[in-house]
C-alpha angles and dihedrals in degrees: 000000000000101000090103095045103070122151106256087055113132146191141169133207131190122195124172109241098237125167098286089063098051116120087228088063092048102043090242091126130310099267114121081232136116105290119233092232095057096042075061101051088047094047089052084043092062088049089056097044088051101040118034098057086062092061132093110257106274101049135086134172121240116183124246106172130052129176111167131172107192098209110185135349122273111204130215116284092024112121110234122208122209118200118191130185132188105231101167145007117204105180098281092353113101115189106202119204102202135171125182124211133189119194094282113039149340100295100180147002125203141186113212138191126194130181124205118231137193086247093206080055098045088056098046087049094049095039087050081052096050093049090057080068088050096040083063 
């Protein structure tokens, strides 16, 4: 299962900052900036990207430690870089290593953890969890 998935693994991911990733449309502050929120959700999508398709079918990765330092703003129409490294692999524990990078300067780092589920488990436990709601 693990053989692929070794620490030293890398992968980088670029996206453009457009509207929909502005800290004023997530209520993460009123700058017309990259939002902190979304420099998080880019960092865990090039986690995923590197690692899931890595994994037996069947299995899937879901994040259970962030640690981000947003370090400068990034503004609309700048390309940011994402850069992820594999640093350990603890059984079904994965420590991430990432940095971000808009076209200037280092904008954030960030230290990941991500955890890898049987992913036909992880659903009957948290549909089990959302009929307790319909069960009220």
């Amino acid at each position: 299962m693990m053989a692929a998935l070794e620490a030293g693994l890398t992968h980088e991911a670029s996206v453009i900052v457009d509207e929909d990733h502005l800290a004023s449309r997530w209520g993460s502050g009123h700058a017309r900036v990259l939002a902190t929120p979304m420099l998080v959700a880019f960092c865990e999508g090039a986690a995923v990207e590197m690692i899931d398709h890595l994994l037996p079918e069947g299995q899937q990765t879901v994040g259970m430690l962030v640690n981000l330092r947003h370090l400068a703003a990034t503004p609309p129409g700048m390309k940011v870089t994402v850069k992820v490294e594999l640093v350990e692999v603890d059984r079904r524990r994965l420590r991430l290593r990432i940095e971000a990078w808009d076209e200037v300067e280092r904008i954030g780092e960030m230290e990941h953890e991500r955890f890898i589920i049987d992913t036909e488990r992880f659903y009957r436990r948290v549909n089990g969890k959302a009929a307790q709601l319909t069960d009220r």
